[in-house]
C-alpha positions as CSV (number, residue, x, y, z in Angstrom):
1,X,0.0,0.0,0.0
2,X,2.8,2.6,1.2
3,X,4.8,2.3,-2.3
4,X,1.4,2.5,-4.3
5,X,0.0,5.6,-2.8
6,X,3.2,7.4,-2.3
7,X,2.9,9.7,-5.8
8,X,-0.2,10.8,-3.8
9,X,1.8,11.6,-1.0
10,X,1.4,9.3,1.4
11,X,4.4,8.8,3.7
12,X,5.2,5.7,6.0
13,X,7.9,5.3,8.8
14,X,8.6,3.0,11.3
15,X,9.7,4.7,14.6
16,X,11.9,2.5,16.7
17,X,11.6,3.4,20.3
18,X,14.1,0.4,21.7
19,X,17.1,-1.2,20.3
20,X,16.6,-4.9,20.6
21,X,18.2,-4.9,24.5
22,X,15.6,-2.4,25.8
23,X,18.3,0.5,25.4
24,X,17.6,3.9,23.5
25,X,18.3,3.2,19.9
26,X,20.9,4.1,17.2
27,X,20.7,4.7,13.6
28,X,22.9,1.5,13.3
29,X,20.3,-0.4,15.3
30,X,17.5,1.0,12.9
31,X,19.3,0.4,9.7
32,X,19.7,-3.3,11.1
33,X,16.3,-3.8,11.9
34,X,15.3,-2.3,8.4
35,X,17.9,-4.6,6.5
36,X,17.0,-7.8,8.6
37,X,13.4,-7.1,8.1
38,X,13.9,-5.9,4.1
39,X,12.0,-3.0,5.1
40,X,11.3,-0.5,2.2
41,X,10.2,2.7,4.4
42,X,12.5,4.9,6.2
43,X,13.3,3.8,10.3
44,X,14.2,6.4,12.5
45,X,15.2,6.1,15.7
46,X,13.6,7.8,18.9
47,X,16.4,8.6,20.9
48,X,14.6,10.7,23.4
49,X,11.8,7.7,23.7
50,X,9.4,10.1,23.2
51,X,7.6,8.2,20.9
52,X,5.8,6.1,24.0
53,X,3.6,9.4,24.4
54,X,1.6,8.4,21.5
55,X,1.0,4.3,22.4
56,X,-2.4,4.0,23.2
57,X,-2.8,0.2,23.3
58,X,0.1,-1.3,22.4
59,X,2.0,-2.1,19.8
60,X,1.9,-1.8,16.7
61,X,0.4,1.6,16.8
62,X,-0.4,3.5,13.8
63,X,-0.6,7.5,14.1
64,X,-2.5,9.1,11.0
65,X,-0.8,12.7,10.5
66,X,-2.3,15.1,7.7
67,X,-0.3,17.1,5.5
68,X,-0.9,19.6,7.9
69,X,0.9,17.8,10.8
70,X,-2.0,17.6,12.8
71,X,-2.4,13.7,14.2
72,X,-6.1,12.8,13.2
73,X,-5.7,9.2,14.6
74,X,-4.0,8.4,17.4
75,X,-4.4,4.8,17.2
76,X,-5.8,3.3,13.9
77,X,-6.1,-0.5,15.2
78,X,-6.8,-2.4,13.5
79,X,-5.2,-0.8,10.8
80,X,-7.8,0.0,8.0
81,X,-6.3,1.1,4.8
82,X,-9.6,2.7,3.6
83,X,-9.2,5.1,5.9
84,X,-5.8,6.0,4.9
85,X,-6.9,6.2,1.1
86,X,-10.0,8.9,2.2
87,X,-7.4,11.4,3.8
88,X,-5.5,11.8,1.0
């Protein structure tokens, strides 16, 4: 979905908020996870763990920004990629 919609400006990042030992995370750990995984969206890491502000339920949690920057879902789960598609 994220490569197909992308000329329509959708964007997709993961956000890693722990290396895998619990420990704040480095770019290194990201681009690990990304290669081990064959991830094709960008991974950035949350050094300050701030990113634990915005789990509502658990993980994964998927936070629906506008081009605006305004979060308009704070937790789309389950994730419903119609609803992605109709805020474009």
């Amino acid at each position: 979905m994220w490569n197909q919609l992308e000329d329509q400006g959708l964007a997709y990042l993961a956000v890693m908020l722990e290396d895998d030992g619990g420990k704040k995370p480095s770019e290194e750990a990201c681009a690990r996870w990304a290669s081990d995984l064959d991830l094709t969206h960008a991974v950035v890491a949350d050094e300050e763990q701030q990113g634990y502000d915005f789990i509502v339920s658990g993980f994964p949690t998927f936070v629906v920004i506008d081009r605006e920057m305004v979060i308009i879902e704070d937790d789309l789960w389950p994730f419903d990629p119609s609803f992605v598609e109709d805020e474009l």
